[in-house]
C-alpha positions as CSV (number, residue, x, y, z in Angstrom):
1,X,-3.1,6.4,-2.5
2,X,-3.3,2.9,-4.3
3,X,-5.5,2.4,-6.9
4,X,-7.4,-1.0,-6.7
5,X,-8.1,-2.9,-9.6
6,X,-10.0,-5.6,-9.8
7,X,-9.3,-8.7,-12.2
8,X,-11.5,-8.7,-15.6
9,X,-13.7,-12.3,-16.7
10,X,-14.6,-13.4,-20.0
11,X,-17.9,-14.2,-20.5
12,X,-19.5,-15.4,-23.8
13,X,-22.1,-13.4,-25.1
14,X,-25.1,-14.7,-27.5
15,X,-25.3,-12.6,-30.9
16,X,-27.1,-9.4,-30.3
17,X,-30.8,-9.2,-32.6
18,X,-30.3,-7.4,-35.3
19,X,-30.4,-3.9,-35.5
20,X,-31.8,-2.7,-39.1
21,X,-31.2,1.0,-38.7
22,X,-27.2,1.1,-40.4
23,X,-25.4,-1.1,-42.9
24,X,-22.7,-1.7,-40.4
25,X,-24.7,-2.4,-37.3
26,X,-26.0,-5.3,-39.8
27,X,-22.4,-6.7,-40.8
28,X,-21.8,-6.5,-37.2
29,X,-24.6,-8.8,-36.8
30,X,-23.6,-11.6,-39.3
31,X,-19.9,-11.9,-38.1
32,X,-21.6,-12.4,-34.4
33,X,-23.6,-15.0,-36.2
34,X,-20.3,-16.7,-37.7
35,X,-18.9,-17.4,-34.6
36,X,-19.3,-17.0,-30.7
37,X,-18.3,-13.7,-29.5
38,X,-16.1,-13.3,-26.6
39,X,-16.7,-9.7,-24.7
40,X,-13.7,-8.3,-22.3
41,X,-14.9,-7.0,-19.1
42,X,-12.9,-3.6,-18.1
43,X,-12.8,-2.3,-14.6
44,X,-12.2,1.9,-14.5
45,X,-10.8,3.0,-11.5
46,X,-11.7,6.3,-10.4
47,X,-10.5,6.6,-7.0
48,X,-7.4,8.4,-6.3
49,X,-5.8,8.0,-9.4
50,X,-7.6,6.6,-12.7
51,X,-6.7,3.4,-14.2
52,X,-8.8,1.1,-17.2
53,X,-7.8,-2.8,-16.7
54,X,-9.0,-6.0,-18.5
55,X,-6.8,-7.6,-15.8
56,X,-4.2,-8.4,-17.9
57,X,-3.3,-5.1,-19.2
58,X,-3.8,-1.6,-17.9
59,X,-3.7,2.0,-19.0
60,X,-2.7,4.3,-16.4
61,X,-3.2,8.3,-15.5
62,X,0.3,9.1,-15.6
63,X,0.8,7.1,-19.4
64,X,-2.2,9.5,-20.7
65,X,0.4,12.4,-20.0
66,X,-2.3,15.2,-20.5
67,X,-5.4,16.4,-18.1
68,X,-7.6,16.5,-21.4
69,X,-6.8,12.8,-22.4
70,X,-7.7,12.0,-18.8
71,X,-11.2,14.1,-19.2
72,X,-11.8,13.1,-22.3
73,X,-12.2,9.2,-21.8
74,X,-13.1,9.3,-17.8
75,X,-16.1,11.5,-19.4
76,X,-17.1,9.4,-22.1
77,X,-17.0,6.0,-19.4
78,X,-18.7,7.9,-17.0
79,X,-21.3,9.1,-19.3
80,X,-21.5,5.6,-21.4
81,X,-25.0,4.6,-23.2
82,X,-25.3,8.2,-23.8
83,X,-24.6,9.8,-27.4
84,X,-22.5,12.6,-26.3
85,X,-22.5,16.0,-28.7
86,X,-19.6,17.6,-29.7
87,X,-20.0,21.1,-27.4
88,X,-20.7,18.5,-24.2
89,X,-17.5,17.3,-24.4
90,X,-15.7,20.2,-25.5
91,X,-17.2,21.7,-22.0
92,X,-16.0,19.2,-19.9
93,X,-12.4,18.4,-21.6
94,X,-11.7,22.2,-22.1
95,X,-13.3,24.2,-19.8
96,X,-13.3,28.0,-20.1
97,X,-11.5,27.4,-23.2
98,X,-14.3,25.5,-25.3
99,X,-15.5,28.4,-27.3
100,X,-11.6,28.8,-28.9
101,X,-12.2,26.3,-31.5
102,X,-13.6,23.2,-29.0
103,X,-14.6,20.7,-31.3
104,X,-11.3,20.7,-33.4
105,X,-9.4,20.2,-30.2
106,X,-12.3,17.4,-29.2
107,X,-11.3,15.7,-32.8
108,X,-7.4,15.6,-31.9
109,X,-8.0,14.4,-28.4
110,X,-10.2,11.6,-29.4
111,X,-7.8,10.6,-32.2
112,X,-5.0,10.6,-29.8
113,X,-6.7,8.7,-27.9
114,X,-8.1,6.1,-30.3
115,X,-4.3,5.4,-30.7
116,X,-3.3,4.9,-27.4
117,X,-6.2,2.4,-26.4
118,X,-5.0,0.9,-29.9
119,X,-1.2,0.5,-27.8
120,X,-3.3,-1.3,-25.2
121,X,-6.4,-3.7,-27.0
122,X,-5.4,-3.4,-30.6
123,X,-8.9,-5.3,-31.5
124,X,-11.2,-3.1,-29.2
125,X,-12.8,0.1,-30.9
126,X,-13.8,2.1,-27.4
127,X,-15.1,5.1,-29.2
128,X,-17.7,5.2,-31.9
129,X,-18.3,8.3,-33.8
130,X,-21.7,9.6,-34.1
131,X,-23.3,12.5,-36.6
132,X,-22.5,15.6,-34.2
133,X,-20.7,14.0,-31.5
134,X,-18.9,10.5,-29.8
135,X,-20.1,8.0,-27.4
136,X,-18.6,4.6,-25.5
137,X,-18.7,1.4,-27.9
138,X,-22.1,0.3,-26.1
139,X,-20.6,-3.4,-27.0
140,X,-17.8,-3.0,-24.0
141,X,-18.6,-4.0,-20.2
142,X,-17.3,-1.4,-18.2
143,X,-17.6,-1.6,-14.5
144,X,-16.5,1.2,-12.4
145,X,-15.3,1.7,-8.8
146,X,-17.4,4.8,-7.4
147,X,-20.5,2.7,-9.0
148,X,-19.8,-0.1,-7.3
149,X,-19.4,1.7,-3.9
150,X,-23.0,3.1,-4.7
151,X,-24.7,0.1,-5.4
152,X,-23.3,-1.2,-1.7
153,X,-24.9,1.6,0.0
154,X,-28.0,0.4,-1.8
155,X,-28.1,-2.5,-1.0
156,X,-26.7,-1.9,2.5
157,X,-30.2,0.6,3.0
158,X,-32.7,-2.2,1.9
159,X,-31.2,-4.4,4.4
160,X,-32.2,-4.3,7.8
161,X,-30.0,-6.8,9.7
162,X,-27.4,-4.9,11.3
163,X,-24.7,-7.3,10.8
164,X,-25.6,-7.7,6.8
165,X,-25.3,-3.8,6.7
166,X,-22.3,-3.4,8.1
167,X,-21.0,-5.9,6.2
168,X,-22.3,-4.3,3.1
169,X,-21.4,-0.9,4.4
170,X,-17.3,-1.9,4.9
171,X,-17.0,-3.1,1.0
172,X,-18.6,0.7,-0.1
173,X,-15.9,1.8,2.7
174,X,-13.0,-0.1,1.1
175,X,-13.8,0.8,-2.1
176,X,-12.7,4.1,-1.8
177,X,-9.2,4.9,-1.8
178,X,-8.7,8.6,-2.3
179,X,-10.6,11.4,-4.0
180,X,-12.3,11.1,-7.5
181,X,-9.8,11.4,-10.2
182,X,-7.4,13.4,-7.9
183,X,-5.0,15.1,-9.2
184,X,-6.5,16.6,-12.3
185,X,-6.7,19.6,-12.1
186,X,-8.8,20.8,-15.3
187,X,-12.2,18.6,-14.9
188,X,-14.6,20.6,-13.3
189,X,-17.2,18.1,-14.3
190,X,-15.3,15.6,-11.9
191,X,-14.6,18.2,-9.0
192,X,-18.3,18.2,-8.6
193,X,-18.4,14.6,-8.8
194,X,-15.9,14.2,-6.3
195,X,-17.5,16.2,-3.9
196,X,-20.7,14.0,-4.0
197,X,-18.8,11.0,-3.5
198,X,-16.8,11.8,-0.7
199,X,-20.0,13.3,0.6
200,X,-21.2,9.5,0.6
201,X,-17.7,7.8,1.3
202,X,-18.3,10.0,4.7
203,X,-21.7,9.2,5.3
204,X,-20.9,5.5,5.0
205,X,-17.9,6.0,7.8
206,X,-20.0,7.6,9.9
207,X,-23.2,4.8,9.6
208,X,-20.3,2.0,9.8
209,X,-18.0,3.1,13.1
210,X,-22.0,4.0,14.7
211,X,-22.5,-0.2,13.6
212,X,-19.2,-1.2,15.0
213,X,-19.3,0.9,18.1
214,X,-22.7,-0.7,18.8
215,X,-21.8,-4.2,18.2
216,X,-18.8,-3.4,20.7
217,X,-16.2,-3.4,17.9
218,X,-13.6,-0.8,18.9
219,X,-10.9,-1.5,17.1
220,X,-12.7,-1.8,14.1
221,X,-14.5,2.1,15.1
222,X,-10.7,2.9,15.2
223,X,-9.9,1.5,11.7
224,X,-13.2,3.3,10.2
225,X,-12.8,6.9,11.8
226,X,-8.6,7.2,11.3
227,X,-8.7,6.3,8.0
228,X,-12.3,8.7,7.2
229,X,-10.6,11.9,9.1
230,X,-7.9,11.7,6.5
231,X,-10.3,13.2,3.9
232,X,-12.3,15.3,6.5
233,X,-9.8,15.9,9.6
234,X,-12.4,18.2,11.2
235,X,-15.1,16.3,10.7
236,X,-16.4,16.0,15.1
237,X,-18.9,13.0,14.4
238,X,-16.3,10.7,13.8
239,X,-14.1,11.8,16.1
240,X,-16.9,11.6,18.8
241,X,-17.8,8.5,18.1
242,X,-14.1,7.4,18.2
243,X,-14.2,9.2,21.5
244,X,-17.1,7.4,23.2
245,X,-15.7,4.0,21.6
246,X,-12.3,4.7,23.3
247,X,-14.3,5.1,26.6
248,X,-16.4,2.2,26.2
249,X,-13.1,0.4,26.0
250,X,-11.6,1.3,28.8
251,X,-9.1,3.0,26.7
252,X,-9.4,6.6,29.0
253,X,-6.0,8.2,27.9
254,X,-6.3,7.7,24.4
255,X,-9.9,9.4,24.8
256,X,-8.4,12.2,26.6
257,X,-5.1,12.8,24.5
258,X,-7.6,12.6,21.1
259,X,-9.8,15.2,22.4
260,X,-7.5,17.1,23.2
261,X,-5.4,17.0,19.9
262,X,-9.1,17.0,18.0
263,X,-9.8,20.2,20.0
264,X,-6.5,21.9,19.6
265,X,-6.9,21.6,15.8
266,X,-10.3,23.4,15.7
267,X,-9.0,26.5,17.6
268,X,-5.3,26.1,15.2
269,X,-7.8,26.1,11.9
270,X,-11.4,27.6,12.5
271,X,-10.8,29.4,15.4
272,X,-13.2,27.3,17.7
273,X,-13.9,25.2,20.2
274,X,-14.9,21.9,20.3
275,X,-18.9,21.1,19.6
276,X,-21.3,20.5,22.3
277,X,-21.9,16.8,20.3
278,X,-17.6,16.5,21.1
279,X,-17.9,17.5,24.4
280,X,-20.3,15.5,24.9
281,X,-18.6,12.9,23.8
282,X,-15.7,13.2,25.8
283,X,-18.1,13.6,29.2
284,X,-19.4,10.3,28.9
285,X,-15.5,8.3,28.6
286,X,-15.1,10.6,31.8
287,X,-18.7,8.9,33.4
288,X,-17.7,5.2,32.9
289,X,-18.0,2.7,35.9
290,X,-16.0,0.2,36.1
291,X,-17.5,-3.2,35.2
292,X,-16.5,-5.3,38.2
293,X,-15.9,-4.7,42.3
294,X,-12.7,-3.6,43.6
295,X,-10.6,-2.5,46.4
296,X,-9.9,0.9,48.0
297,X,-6.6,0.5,47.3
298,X,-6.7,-0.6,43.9
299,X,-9.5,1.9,43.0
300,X,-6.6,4.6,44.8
301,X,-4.3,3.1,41.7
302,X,-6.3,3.7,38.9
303,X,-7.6,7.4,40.1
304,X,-3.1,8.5,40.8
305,X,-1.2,10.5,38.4
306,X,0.8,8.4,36.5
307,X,3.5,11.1,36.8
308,X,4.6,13.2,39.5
309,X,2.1,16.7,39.2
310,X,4.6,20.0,38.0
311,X,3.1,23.8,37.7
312,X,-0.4,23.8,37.3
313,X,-3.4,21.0,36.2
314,X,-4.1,22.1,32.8
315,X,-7.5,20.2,31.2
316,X,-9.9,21.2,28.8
317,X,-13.1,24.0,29.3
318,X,-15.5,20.8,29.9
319,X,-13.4,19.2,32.9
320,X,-12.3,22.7,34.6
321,X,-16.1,24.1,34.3
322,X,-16.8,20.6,36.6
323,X,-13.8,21.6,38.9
324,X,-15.1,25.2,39.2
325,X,-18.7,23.9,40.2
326,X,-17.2,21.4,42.8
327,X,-15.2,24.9,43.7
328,X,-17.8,26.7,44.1
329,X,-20.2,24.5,46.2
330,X,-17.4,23.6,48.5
331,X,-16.6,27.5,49.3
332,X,-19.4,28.1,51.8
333,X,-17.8,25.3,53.9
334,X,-14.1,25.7,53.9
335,X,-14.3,29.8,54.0
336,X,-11.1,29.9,51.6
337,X,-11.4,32.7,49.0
338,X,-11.2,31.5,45.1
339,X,-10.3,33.8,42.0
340,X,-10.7,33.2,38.8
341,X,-8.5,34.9,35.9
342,X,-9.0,35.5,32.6
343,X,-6.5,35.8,30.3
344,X,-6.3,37.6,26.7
345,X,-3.8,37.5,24.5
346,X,-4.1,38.7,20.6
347,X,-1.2,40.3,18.3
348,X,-0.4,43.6,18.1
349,X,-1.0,45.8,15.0
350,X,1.0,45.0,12.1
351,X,3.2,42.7,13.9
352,X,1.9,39.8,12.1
353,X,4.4,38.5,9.9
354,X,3.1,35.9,7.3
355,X,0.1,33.6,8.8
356,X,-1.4,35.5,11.2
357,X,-3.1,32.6,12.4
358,X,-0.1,30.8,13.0
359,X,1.8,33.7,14.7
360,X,-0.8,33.6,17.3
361,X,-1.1,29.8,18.0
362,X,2.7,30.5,18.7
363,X,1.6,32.8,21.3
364,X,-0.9,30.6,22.8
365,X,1.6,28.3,23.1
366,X,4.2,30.2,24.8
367,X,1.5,31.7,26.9
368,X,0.6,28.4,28.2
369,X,4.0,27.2,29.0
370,X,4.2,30.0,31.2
371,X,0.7,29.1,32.7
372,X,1.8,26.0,33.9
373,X,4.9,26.2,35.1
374,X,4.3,29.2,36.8
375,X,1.3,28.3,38.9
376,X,1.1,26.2,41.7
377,X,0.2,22.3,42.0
378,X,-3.6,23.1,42.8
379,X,-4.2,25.8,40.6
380,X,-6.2,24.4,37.6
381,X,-6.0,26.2,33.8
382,X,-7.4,26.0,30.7
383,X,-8.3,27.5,27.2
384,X,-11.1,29.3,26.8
385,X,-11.6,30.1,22.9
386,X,-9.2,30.9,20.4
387,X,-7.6,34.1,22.4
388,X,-8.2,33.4,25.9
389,X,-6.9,31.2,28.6
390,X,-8.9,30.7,32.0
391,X,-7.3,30.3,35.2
392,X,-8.8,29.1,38.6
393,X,-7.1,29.8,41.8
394,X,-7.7,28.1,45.2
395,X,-7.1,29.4,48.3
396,X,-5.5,33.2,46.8
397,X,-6.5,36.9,47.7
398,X,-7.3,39.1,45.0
399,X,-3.7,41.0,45.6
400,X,-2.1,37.5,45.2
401,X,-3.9,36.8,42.3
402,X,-2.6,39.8,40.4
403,X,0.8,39.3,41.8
404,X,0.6,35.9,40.1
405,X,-0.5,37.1,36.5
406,X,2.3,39.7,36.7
407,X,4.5,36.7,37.1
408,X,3.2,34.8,34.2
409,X,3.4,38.0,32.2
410,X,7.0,38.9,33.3
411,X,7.8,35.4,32.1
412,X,6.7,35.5,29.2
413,X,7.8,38.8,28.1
414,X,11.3,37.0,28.1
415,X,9.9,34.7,25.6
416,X,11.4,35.6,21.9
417,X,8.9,37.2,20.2
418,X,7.1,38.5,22.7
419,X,6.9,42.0,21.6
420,X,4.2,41.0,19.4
421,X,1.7,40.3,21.4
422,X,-0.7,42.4,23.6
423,X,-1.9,40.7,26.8
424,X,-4.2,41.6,29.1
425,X,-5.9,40.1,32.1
426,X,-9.1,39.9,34.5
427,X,-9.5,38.8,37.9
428,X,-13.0,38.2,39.5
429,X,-13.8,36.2,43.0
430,X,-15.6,33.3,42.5
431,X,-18.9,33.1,44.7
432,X,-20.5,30.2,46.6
433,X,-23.2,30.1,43.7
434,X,-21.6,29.3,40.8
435,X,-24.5,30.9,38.6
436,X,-24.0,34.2,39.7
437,X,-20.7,33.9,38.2
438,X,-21.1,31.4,34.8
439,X,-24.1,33.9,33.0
440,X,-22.9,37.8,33.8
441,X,-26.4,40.3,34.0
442,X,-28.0,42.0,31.3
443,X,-27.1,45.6,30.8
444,X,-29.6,47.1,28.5
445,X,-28.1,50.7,29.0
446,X,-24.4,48.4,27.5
447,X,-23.2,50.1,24.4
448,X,-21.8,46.0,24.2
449,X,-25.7,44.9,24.6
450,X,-27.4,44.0,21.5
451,X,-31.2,43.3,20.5
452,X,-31.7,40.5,17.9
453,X,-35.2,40.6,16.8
454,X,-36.3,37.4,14.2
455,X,-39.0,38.9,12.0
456,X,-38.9,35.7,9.3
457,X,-38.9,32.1,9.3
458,X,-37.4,31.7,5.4
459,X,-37.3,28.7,3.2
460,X,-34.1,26.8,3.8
461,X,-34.9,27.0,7.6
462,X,-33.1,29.8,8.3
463,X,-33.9,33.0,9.9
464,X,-34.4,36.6,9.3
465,X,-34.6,40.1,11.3
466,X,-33.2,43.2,12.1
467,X,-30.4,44.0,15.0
468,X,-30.5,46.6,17.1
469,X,-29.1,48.7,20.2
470,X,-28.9,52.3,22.5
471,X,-25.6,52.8,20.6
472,X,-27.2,51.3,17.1
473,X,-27.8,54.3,15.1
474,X,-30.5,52.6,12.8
475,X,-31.0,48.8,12.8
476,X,-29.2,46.5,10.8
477,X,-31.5,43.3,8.7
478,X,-29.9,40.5,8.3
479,X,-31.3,37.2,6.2
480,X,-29.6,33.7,7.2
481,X,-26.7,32.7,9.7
482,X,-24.1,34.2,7.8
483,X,-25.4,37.7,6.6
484,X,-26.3,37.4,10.8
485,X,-22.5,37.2,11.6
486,X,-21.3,40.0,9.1
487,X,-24.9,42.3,10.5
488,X,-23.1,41.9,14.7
489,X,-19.5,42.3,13.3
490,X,-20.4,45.3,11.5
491,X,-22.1,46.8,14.6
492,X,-19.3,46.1,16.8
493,X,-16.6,47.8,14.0
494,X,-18.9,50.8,14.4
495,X,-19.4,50.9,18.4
496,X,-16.1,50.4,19.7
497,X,-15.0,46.6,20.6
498,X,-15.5,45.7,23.6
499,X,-12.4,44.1,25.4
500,X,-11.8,42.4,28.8
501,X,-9.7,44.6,31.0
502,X,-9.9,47.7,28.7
503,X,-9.7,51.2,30.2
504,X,-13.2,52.4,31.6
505,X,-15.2,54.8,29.0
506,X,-18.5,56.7,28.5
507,X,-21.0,57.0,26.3
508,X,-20.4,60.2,23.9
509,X,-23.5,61.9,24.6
510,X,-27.4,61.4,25.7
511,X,-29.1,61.1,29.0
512,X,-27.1,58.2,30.1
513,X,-24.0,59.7,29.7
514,X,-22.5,59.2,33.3
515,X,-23.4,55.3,32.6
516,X,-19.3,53.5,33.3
517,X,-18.7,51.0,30.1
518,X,-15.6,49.1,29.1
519,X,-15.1,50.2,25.4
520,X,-11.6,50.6,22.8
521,X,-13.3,54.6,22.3
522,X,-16.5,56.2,23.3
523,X,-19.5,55.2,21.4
524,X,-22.7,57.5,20.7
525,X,-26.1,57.3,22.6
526,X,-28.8,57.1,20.3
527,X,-31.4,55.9,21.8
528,X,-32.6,55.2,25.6
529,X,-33.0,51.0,27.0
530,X,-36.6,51.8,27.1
531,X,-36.9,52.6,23.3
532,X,-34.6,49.4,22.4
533,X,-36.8,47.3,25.3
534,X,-40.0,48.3,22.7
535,X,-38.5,47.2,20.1
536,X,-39.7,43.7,19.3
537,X,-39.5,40.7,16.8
538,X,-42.6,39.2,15.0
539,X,-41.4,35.7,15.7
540,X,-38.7,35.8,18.3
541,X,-36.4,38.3,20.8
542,X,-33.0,38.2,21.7
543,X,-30.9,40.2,23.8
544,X,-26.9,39.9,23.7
545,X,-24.5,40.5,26.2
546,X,-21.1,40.9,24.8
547,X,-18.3,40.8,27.5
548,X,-15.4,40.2,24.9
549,X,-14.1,40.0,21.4
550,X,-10.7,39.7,19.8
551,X,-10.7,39.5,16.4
552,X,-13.5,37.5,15.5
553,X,-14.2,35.6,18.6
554,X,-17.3,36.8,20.8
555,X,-17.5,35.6,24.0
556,X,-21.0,36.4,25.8
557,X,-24.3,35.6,27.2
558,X,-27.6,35.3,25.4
559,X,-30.8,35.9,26.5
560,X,-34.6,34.8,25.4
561,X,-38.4,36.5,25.7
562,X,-39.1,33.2,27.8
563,X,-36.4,34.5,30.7
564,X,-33.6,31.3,29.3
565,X,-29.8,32.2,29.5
566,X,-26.9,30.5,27.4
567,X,-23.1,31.7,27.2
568,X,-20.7,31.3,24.1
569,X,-17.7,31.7,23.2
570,X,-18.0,32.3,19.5
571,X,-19.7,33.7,16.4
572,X,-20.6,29.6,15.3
573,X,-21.7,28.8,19.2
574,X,-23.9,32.3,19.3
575,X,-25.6,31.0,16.3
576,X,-25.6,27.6,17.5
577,X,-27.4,28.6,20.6
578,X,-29.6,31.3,18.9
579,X,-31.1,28.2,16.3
580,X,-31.4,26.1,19.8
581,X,-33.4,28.5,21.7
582,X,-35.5,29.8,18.5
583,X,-36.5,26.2,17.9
């Protein structure tokens, strides 16, 4: 990225008082008294790459030629007006090397250094050498980029004219032009400085395209969220709020086409789906109303396919879980039956060569290819999580309906590379109340049923418990949203995985042995429903259905104390949903 620099002034300065503590400070003080000093303004540019300017001459990163240089006088501008000691520096400029003989390596840097500013401003002196240590000549102005982008959010939160604070707002926006001193590679010191400022560079997107969306400035919410996503690519704010902006101006393609490229990239990297906040999002472009009156006919246009429909309409989960309800309500009146399929597709053992992640998103791929362009016109398909695929299908017996996943299967065992994949589906009938399909019973006596109970509410808002089960040999604790995730995935590793269309087991042993459940193996019975049912939390009780995982996506329903139901489709949505319902 460019650095920006910005052009220095030259201001006159009135002698300084006298200061009576050193011989020199008090010749300094008589030659200011000779004459009128004139003081240089520098700017220091820290964003992407670093740069010191007067405006008429610059010193760049890449003439430094070392990391340690670069530390050694980005440190000492950052940390100007204070007398910094010998070991501070020798921390920050050498790291995990600073107790191998740090302040003789401090001395050569700085007298390096000394000598290329001399190449630069022969008459400045920009380090001063104190007993112990060095510091910034104090006598310099140096004004700095990142500082400057501060001061504008400031100022930009004591204002409270929106227009003034958006304005304010875009100069901290434009101001940044790339990470803090990126590309070196040795200054922790900055790392964790960088971090806090692009914590604030995307706050201040995220306050500015809300401003601009609200003053009905799209294609300035546009400029704002494109150029913030290149530092934070997942970030689902922005890219909601470019979403809604994109609705709002009638722009419904490019609000369809992002979501979907926004939402493909969360299953490709984290292995999601999109938020409930981008979903959201996305719903409301779909609710606009047209702002003026018009004709059957020219409504008729706007609502056609701009191309001629092929295979099957594939959409994302938001849009086909509206098409299934509208299925669903309709059934008791036409009389047609509807199934829906679900379809699972994962690699096989070993089979993964190099990124396993990207092996499978190969597969997806491939899998819907064959999805669409081996279903019918009014069949409707799309992904469900990371692994799965859902499929609806109109007007089909169930014999049909496996007939047609055999197809899709066939087809794609003919793809190259198929062999390393193991696929599997599920066909169910869709009844006239969509309900009794969406949220699947609770099965206490379910080896893949799990009781979450929250004993403690703990200090940085999270919570803490124990998990347990009828095949839970003694219950797991868990403190906090992640040690949660690692207490359920170690459960499952123990009790089998459970697996959509996986060969029918039973329970090892116990009274409930004759109980049917879909398990990889047959897990133990420890203890009855009845025994886990008396098992309570202090604060809160959960109870979780599990009706699939692969890998590390769950895919479920969970249940309250207060009788609420909520499905999800993933360890981040269980615990988003488990935080909603606890409150």
């Amino acid at each position: 990225m460019t650095a920006v620099c910005i052009s220095s002034r030259k201001r006159d300065v009135l002698p300084r008082p006298p200061r009576f503590n050193t011989p020199a400070s008090l010749r300094q003080c008589a030659a200011g008294l000779e004459r009128s000093e004139i003081v240089n303004t520098y700017k220091a540019v820290f964003f992407s790459q670093f740069m010191l300017t007067d405006g008429a001459v610059t010193l760049t990163q890449e003439e430094m030629r070392s990391n340690r240089l670069l530390n050694l006088l980005s440190f000492l501008i950052v940390n100007r007006g204070r007398n910094l000691s010998l070991s501070e520096i020798s921390s920050a400029v050498c790291g995990e090397e600073a107790e191998q003989n740090g302040p003789g390596v401090v001395k050569n840097l700085v007298w390096r250094m000394r000598k290329l500013l001399k190449t630069k401003w022969p008459e400045e002196s920009f380090i001063l050498t104190f007993r112990g240590g060095y510091k910034l000549n104090p006598e310099l102005s140096v004004a700095t980029d990142y500082e400057d982008m501060e001061a504008l959010i400031r100022q930009a939160d004591q204002t409270d004219a929106p227009e003034a604070q958006a304005a304010l707002l875009n100069r901290a926006f434009e101001q940044y032009t790339g990470p803090f001193m990126a590309g070196d590679e040795n200054g922790r010191w900055a790392a964790n400085l960088a971090v806090y400022l692009q914590n604030d560079y995307m706050a201040t997107a995220k306050r500015l395209a809300a401003l601009y969306e609200s003053f009905g400035q799209y294609a300035d919410v546009e400029r704002v969220v494109r150029r913030a996503v290149v530092e934070e690519p997942l970030d689902e704010t922005l890219w909601s709020i470019l979403i809604r902006s994109y609705g709002e101006d009638g722009k419904m393609q490019m609000a369809e086409e992002t979501f979907q490229q926004v939402s493909e990239s969360l299953y490709k990297t984290l292995g999601i789906g999109p938020s409930e906040e981008l979903t959201d999002a996305y719903k409301s472009t779909l609710e606009q109303v047209g702002s003026e009156a018009a004709g059957v006919e020219a409504v008729m246009h706007v609502l056609q396919e701009a191309d001629q429909p092929e295979g099957a309409y594939y959409c994302e989960i938001g849009v086909f879980k509206k098409i299934y309800e509208l299925t669903a309500r309709r059934l008791s009146r036409l009389g047609f039956p509807v199934h829906i399929a679900l379809i699972n597709l994962e690699l096989r053992d070993g089979k993964a060569k190099g990124d396993a992640n990207a092996a499978l998103e190969r597969g997806m791929a491939q899998m819907k290819a064959c999805i669409v362009s081996t279903l019918r016109t009014g069949d409707v398909a799309a992904r469900y999580s990371r692994t799965q695929f859902v499929v609806l299908l109109p007007a089909c017996q169930y014999e049909t309906g496996e007939v047609v996943m055999h197809r899709i299967f066939n087809k794609f065992d003919r793809q190259k590379g198929s062999d390393r994949y193991r696929r599997c589906f599920t066909l169910r009938e869709v009844l006239g109340n969509s309900n009794e399909i969406v949220l699947p019973a609770f099965n206490r006596n379910s080896a893949s049923a799990l009781r979450v109970c929250i004993d403690d509410q703990l200090a940085n808002g999270e919570f803490g418990g124990h998990i347990t089960g009828v095949a839970v040999r003694t219950p797991v604790h868990f403190e906090g949203a992640l040690t949660f995730v690692r207490a359920v995935n170690q459960i499952l590793d123990e009790v089998g995985r459970p697996k959509t269309n996986a060969i029918s087991r039973k329970f090892g042993g116990g009274p409930c042995e004759g109980a049917a459940m879909d398990w990889q193996y047959a897990p133990t019975h420890y203890h009855t429903p009845e025994a886990v049912a008396q098992d309570t939390g202090a604060l809160k009780t959960f109870d979780i259905q599990f009706s699939g995982r692969n890998q590390n996506t769950w895919q479920g329903t969970l249940f309250d104390d207060t009788g609420r139901e909520a499905a999800f489709v993933s360890e981040l949505d269980l615990v988003r949903q488990v935080k909603k319902m606890y409150g």
